[in-house]
C-alpha positions in Angstrom: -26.5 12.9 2.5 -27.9 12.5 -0.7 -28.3 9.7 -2.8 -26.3 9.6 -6.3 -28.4 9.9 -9.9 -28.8 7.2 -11.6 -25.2 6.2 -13.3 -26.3 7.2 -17.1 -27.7 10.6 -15.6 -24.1 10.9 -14.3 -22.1 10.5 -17.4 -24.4 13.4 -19.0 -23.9 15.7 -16.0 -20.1 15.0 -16.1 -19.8 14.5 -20.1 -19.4 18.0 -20.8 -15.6 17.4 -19.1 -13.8 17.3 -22.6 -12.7 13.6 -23.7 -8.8 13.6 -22.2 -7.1 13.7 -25.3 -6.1 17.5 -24.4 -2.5 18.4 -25.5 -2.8 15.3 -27.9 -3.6 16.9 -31.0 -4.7 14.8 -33.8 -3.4 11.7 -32.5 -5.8 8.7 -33.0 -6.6 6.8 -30.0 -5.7 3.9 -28.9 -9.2 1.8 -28.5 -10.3 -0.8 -26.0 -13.4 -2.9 -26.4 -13.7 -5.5 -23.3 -15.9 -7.9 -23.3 -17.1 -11.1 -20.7 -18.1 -14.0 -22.6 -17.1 -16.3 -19.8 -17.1 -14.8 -17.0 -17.9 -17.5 -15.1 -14.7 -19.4 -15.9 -13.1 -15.9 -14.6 -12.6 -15.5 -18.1 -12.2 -11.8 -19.9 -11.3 -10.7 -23.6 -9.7 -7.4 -24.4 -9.3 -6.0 -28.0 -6.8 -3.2 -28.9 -6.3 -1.7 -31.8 -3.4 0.6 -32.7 -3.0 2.9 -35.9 -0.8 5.0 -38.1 1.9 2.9 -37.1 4.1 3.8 -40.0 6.0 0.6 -40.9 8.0 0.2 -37.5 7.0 -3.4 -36.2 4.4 -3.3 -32.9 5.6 -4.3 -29.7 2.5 -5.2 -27.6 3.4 -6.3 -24.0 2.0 -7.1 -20.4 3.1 -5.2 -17.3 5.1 -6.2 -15.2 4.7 -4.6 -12.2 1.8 -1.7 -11.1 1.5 1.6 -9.2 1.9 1.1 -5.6 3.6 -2.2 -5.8 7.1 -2.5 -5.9 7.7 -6.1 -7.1 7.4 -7.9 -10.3 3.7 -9.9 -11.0 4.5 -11.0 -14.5 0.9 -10.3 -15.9 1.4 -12.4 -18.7 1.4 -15.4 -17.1 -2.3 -15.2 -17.2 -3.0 -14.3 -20.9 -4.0 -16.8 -23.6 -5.5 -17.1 -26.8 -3.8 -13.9 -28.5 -4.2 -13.4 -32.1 -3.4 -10.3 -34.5 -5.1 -8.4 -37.5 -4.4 -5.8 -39.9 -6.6 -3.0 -40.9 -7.8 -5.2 -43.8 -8.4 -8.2 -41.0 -6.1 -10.4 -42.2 -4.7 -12.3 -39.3 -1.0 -11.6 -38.4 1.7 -13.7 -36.6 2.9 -12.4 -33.9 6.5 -13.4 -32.3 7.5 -13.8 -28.5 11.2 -11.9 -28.3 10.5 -11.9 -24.4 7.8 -13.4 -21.9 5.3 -10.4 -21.6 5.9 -8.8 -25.5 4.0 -10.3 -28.2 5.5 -8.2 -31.5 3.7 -7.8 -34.8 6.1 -6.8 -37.7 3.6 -7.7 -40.9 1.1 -4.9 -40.4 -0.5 -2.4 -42.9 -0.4 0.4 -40.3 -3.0 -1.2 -38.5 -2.5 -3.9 -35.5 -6.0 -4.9 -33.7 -4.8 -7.9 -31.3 -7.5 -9.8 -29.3 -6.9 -11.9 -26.3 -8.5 -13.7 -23.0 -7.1 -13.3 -20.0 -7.7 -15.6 -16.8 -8.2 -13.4 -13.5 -9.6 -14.8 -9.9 -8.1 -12.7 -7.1 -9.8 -9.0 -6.8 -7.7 -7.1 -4.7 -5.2 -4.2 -5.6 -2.4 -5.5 -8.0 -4.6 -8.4 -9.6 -8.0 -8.5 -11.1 -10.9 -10.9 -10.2 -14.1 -11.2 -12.7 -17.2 -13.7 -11.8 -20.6 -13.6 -12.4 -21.1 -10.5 -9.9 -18.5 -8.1 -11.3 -15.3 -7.7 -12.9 -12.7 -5.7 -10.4 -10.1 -4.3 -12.6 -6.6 -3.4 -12.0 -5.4 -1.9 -15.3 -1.7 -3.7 -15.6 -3.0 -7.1 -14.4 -5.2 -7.0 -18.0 -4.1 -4.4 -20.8 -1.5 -4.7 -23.2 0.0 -1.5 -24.0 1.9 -0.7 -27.0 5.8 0.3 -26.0 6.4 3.5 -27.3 2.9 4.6 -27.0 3.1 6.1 -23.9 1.6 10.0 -24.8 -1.2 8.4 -27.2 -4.8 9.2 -26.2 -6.6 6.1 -24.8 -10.5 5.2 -25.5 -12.2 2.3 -23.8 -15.7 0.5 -24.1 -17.1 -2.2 -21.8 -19.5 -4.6 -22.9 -21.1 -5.9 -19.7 -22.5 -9.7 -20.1 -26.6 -9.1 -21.4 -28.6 -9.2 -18.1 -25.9 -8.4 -15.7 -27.3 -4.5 -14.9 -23.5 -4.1 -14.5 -22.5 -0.2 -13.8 -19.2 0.8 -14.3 -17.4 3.0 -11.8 -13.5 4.8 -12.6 -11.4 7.9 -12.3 -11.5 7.5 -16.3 -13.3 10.1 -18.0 -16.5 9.8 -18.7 -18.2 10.5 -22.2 -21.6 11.1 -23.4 -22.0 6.8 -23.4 -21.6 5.4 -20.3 -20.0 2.4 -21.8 -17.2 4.5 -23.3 -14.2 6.4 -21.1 -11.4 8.0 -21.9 -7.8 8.4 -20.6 -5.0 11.2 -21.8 -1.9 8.7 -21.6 -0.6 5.5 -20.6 0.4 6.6 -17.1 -3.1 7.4 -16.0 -4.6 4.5 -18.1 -2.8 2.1 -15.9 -4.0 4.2 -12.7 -7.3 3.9 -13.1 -8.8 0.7 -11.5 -12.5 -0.4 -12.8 -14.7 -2.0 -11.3 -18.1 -3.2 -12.7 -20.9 -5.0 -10.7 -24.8 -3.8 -10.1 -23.4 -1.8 -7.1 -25.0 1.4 -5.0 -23.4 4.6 -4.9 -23.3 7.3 -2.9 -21.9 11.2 -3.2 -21.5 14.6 -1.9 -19.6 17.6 -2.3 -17.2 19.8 0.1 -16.1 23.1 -0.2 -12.2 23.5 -1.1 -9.9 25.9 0.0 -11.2 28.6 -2.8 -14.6 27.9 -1.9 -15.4 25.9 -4.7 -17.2 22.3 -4.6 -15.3 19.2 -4.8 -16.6 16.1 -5.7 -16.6 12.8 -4.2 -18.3 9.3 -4.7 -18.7 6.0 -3.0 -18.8 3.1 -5.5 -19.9 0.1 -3.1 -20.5 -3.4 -4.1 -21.5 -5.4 -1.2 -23.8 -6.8 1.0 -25.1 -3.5 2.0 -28.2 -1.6 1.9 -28.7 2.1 0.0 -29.2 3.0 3.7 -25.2 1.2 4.6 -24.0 2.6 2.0 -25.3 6.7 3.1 -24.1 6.2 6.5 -20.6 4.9 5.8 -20.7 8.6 3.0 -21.8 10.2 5.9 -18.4 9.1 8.2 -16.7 9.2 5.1 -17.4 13.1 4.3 -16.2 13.8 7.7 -13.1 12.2 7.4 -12.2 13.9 3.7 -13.3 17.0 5.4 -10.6 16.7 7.9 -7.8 15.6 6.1 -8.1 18.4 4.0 -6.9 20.5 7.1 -3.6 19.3 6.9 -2.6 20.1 3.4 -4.9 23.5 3.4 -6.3 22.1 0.0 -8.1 19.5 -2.2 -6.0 18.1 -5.3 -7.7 19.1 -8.5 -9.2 15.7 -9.5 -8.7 15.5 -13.3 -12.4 13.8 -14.4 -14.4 16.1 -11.8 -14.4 14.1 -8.8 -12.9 11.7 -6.5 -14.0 8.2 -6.5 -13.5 5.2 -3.9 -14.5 1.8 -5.3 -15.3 -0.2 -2.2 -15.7 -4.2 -3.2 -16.6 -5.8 0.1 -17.6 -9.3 -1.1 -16.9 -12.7 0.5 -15.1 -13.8 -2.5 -12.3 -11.1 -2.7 -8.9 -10.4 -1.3 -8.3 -8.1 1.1 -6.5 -5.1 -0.1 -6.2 -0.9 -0.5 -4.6 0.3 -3.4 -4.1 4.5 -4.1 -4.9 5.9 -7.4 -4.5 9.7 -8.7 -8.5 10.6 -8.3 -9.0 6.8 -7.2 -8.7 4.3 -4.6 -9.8 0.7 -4.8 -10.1 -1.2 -1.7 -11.6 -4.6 -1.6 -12.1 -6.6 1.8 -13.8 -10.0 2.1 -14.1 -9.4 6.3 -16.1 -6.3 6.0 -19.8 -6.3 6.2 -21.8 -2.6 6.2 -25.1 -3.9 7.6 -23.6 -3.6 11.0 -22.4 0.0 12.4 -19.1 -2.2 13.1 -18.6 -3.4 9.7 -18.7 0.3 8.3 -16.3 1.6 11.3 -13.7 -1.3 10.7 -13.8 0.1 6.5 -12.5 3.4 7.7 -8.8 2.5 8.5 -8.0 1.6 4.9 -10.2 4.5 3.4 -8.4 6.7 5.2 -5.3 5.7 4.9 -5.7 5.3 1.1 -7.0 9.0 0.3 -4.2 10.2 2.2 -2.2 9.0 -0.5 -3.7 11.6 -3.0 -1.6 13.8 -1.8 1.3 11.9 -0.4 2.4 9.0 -2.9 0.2 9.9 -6.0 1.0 13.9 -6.2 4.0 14.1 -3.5 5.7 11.6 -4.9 9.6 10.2 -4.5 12.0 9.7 -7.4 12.3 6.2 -8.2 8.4 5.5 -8.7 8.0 8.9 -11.4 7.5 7.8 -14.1 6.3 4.9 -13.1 8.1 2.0 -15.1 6.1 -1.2 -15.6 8.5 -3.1 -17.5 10.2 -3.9 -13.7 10.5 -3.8 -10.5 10.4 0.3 -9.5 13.3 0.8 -6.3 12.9 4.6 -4.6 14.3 5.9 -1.2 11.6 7.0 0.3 8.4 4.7 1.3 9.4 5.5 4.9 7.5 8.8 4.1 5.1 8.2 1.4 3.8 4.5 2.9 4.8 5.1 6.4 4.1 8.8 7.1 0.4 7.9 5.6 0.7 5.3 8.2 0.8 8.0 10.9 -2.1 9.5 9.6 -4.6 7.6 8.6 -5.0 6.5 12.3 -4.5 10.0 13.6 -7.3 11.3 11.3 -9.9 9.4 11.9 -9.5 10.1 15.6 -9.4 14.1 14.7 -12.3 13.7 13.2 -14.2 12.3 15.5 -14.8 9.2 14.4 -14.4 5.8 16.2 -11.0 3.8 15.9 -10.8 0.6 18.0 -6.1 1.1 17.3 -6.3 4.6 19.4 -4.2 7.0 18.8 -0.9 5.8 16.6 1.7 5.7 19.5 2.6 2.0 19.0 4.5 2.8 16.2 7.3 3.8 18.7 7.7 0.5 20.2 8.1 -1.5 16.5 10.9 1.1 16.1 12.5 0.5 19.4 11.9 -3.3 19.3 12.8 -4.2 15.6 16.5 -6.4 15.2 16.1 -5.0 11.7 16.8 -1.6 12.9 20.9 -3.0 13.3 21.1 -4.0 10.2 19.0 -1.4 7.7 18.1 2.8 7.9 14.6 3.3 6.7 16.4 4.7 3.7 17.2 1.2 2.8 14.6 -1.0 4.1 12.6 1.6 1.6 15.0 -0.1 -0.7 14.1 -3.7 -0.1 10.5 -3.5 -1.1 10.7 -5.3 -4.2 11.4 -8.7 -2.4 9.3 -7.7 0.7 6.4 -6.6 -1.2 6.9 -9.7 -3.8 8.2 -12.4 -0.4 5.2 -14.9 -1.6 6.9 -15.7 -5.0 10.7 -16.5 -3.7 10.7 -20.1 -2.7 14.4 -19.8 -1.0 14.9 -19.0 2.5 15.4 -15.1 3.2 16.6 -13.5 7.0 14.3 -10.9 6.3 12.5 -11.8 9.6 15.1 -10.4 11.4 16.9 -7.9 8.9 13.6 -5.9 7.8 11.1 -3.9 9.3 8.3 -2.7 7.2 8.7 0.6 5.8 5.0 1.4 6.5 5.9 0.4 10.4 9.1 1.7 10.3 7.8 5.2 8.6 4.9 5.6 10.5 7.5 5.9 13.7 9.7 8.2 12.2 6.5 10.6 11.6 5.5 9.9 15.1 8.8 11.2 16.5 8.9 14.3 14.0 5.7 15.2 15.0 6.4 15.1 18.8 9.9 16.8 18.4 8.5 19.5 15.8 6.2 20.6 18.5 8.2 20.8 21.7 11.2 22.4 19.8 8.5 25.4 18.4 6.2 25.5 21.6 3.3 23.7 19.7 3.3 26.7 16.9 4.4 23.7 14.3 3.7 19.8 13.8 4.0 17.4 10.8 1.0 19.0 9.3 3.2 22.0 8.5 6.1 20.0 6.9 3.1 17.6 5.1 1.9 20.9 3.7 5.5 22.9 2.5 5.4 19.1 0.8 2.6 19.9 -0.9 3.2 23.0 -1.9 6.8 22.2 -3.3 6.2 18.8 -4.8 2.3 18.4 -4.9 0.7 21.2 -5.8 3.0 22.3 -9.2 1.4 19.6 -11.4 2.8 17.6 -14.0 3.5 17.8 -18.1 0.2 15.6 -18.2 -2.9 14.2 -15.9 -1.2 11.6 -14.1 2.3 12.7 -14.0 3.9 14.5 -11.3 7.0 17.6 -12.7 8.6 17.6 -9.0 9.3 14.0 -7.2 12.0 14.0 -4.4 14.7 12.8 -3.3 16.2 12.1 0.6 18.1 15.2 -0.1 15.2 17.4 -0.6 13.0 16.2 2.5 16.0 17.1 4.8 16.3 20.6 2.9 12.9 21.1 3.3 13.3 20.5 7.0 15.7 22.8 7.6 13.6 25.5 5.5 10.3 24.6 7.3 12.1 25.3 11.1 15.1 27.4 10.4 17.1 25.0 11.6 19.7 23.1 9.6 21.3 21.5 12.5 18.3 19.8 13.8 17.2 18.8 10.0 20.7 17.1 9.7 20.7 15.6 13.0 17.0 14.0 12.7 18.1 12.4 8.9 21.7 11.4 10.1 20.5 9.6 12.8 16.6 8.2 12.5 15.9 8.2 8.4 19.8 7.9 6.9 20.8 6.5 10.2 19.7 3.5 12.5 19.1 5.2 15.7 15.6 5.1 17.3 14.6 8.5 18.4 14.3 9.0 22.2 10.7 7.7 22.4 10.4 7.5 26.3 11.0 11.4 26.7 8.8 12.2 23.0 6.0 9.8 24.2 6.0 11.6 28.2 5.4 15.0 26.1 1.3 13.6 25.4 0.8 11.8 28.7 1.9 8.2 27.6 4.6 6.1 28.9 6.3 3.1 27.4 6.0 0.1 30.0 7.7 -3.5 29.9 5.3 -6.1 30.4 6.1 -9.8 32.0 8.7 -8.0 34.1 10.9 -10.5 35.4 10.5 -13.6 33.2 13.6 -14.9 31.6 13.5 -14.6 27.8 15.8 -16.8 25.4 14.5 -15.3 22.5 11.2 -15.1 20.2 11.7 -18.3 18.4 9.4 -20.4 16.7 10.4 -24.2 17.9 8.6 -27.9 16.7 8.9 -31.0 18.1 9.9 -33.9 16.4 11.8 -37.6 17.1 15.3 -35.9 17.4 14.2 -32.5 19.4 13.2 -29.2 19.1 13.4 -28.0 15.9 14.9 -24.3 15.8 12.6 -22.2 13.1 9.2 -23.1 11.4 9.8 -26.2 9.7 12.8 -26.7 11.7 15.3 -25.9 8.9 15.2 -29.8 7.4 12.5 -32.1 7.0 9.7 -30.4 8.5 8.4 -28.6 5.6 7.9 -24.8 4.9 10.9 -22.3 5.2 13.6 -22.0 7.9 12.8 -18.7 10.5 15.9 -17.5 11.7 16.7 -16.4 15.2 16.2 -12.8 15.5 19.6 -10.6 16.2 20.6 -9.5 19.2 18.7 -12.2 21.5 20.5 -14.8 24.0 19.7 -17.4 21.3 21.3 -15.3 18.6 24.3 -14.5 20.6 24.5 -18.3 22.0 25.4 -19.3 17.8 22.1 -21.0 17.6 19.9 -20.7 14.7 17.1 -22.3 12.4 18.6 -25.5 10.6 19.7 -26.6 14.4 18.7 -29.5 16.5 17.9 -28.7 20.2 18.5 -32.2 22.0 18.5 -31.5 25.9 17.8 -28.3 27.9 20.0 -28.5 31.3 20.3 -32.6 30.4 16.7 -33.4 30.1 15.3 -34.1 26.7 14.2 -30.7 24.9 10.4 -30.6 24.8 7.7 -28.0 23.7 7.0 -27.6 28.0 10.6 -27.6 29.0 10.7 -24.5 26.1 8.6 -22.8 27.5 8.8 -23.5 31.2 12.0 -21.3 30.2 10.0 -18.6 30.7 9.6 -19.6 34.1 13.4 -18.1 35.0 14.8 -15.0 35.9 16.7 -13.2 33.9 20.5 -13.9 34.0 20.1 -16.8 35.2 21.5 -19.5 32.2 20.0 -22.4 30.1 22.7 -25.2 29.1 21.6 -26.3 25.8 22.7 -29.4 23.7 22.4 -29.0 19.9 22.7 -30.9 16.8 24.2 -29.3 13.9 23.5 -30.1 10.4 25.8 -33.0 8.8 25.9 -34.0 12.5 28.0 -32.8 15.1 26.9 -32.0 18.5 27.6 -28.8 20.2 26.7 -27.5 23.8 26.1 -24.0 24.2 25.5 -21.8 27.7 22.7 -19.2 26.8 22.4 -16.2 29.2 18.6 -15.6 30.0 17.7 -11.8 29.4 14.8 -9.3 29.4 12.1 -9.6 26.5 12.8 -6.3 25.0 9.6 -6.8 22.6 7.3 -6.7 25.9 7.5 -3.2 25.5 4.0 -1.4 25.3 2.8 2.5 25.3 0.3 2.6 28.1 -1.4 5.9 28.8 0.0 8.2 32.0 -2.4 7.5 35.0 -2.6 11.4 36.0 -1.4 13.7 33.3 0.2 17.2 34.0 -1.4 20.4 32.1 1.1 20.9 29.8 0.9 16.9 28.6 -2.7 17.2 28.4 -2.4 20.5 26.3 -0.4 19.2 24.2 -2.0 15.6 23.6 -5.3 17.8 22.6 -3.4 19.8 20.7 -2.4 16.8 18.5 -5.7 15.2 18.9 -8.4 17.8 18.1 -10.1 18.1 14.7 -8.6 21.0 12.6 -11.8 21.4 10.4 -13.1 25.3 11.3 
């Protein structure tokens, strides 16, 4: 491992990469000068300026929303102090027709518009900027001009005088390592930045052709140069290996591959994918210790999977990505959730330590979801733009009990394709194969631009594909009727026994009335957090398909007596106590007052469910689990 140059010895090495205004012609930038003059009052100001604008009024506006999340953040809710010029510098007004658009009609061709933004919460979506550094997510602060979209983009920093701020980015570098560049608006507003006096780290691997790919570690923490080598070091062997399964490296667009690592106490924790990019920020992490660096490789590896699948293979719905809204697509069962799979299953091929294991729990939240009777994959997909936005709705949702995370839901599905693809072909295929027909279908042909993808699918093309990968359209049908478009779990029992595990039911024998969430309080037990009505916070309803459920009990309810003595937290969950089928006679009080009884038959915890591994394995399991399990890299 060797240690990186010193960052303006980088920008000349890289600077000869022409500015990325290719296929632009004589278009005039847009420019960006950002600039910290209170950065400890979390405090930022951005400057745009806009030309040749003709006489058409400017409509300068906030995002919305931002790559990889599929909710609305209303960015503008932070920005303050905006004023407008002309060319001359003669200040404009500027009208609000809607919440995030500030529109300038009175121009001369010329609109420069200046601004301070307020940001405190570093993670993926948001930005956060202190004294230490300003971590950047490019919607969250820049206004973009609407109809601008193809327009070159050039952007300087100023970082505060004393600060030895770097600055670290998939933009491209120029000859000044203040000033980047970007070819369009989509890969603008996919290129985190994060500036802090931070270490780095970098090597190169060979691709498929033979040629060197480039990759750099952009760290600001509480590490050493040392920390920071060794977590390279893991990290190399880990890029290395999920190479294997798509056969190739992306071409990265500025020369290299960067992952911006912000492990500071006073961030969020978060992993976001970019095109030649991730930013992953996580206040719990600390790479002094051998453990800290081990615990940073789930989400590393999980987000530079996405450079293939999510930011090149990439479903309709999310391409182009629109930032004016919330962006719906079918299909984060297989971008989110099939990355899931991996980035588990990768470290472990590699060789590297993972305290999860291998990813075979992913079977049981299929099997063990109530969400599964209400929603496919398909459409839980669907629902990410209130899951991924749940924190700003302040009304009570079932979603407890009707949703199951795509990326939990996904990463099953990939589980039991993997498993089925290599006992229907004698091990001679696997998910790798149909990751890689993805990436040669969807991935690989490119875009019109850097940061645009010319091939995103659809449900209907991963089933085709399917079918063309095994020759066998009955099977492809069957697995998307019933497990993706359907609500079927797949038969995990037999697909887990094929790699030596088992699924096993723990607290055999203990009655189970469901897996509520009860409080005490003067009247009873309270059925949900907050009970429903009084107690503060929002309702939880009783998941489906549980004796509680089916008794026509649920959050908002009273639970008075159990079997005539006064309901109590211990009398709850003495419950446990019983054998299944035996039943619980339960007196309720129902909102507005009236009094119910209800007779709940006890069952079996179904959720008790747990993949243990198989005490003495047969050959052919143990073939095939180090078939599954063994680093590809050759």
């Amino acid at each position: 491992m060797r240690r990186w140059f010193p960052f303006v010895a980088i920008i000349l090495i890289v600077g000869f990469i022409p500015a990325a205004n290719v296929g632009q012609g004589n278009q005039a930038p847009i420019t960006y000068r950002v600039t910290f003059p209170e950065a400890e009052h979390h405090v930022m100001q951005v400057e745009v300026t806009f030309t040749n604008l003709g006489a058409q009024p400017l409509d300068a506006r906030m995002s919305r929303s931002s790559p990889g999340r599929y909710a609305v953040a209303e960015f503008a809710k932070n920005v303050f102090w905006v004023e407008a010029y002309n060319g001359k510098g003669a200040k404009l007004p500027a009208s609000r027709p809607d919440p995030d658009v500030w529109r300038v009609t009175e121009h001369d061709g010329t609109v420069r518009i200046v601004y301070k933004i307020f940001g405190d919460h570093a993670n993926g979506t948001f930005f956060g900027v202190d004294t230490t550094h300003a971590h950047l997510q490019m919607p969250a602060v820049f206004m973009w001009g609407v109809g601008h979209d193809n327009q070159p983009i050039r952007i300087t920093f100023a970082a505060p005088a004393g600060s030895n701020w770097k600055i670290g980015t998939q933009l491209y570098p120029t000859n000044d390592p203040a000033v980047f560049t970007a070819p369009n608006l989509q890969y603008f507003m996919d290129s985190p930045v994060e500036l802090a006096d931070f270490l780095t780290s970098s090597f190169n691997v060979p691709n498929a052709d033979g040629t060197p790919t480039n990759f750099r570690l952009v760290v600001h923490s509480d590490g050493t140069q040392s920390d920071v080598d060794q977590l390279a070091k893991m990290v190399e062997r880990l890029v290395r290996e999920q190479m294997t399964v798509f056969g190739e490296y992306p071409r990265y667009e500025p020369g290299d591959y960067t992952f911006l690592l912000d492990y500071v106490q006073w961030g969020a924790g978060d992993g976001m994918e970019h095109r030649n990019s991730t930013s992953i920020s996580s206040p719990g992490i600390s790479l002094r210790t051998a453990q800290g660096r081990e615990q940073a490789l789930g989400t590393i590896s999980h987000e530079f999977f996405h450079n293939w699948n999510m930011e090149r293979i990439r479903s309709v719905g999310i391409e182009p990505f629109d930032f004016t809204r919330e962006n719906v697509t079918c299909c984060l069962w297989a971008g989110e959730g099939f990355t899931q799979y991996y980035g588990s299953l990768l470290i472990l091929r590699a060789g590297l330590p993972d305290r999860g294991g291998p990813p075979v729990n992913a079977a049981v939240s299929v099997i063990n979801t109530p969400g599964r009777a209400v929603r496919s994959p398909v459409q839980m997909s669907e629902y990410a733009p209130f899951a991924d936005g749940a924190g700003t709705f302040v009304d009570a949702t079932d979603s407890s009990r009707t949703f199951l995370s795509y990326y939990a839901y996904g990463a099953g599905i990939a589980l039991a394709l993997d498993f089925s693809l290599r006992e229907m072909s004698g091990g001679r295929q696997s998910l790798d194969d149909y990751m890689k027909l993805l990436w040669n279908l969807h991935g690989k042909p490119g875009g019109p631009a850097p940061g645009l993808v010319a091939k995103p699918y659809s449900v209907k093309d991963l089933r085709d594909h399917l079918a063309e990968l095994t020759n066998n359209r009955k099977f492809a049908d069957d697995f998307f009727d019933r497990f993706v478009e359907g609500r079927e779990a797949p038969d995990y029992a037999h697909l887990l026994s094929l790699a030596g595990f088992r699924l096993q039911m723990a607290d055999q024998g203990r009655g189970w009335i469901g897996n509520v969430p009860v409080a005490e309080t003067p009247q009873g037990l309270a059925v949900g957090v907050g009970g429903g009505r009084g107690g503060g916070g929002r309702p939880n309803p009783v998941p489906l398909n549980t004796p509680l459920y089916n008794a026509g009990i649920d959050s908002g309810d009273i639970i008075k007596s159990i079997d005539g003595q006064p309901a109590t937290a211990a009398s709850w969950n003495a419950i446990g106590n019983r054998k299944p089928g035996e039943t619980v006679t339960l007196a309720v009080l129902r909102r507005g007052g009236a009094s119910v009884t209800k007779t709940v038959t006890l069952g079996q915890d179904p959720t008790a469910q747990q993949v243990v591994s198989m005490d003495n394995m047969t050959p052919a399991q143990k073939a095939f689990r180090d078939a599954w399990l063994a680093s590809k890299v050759r």
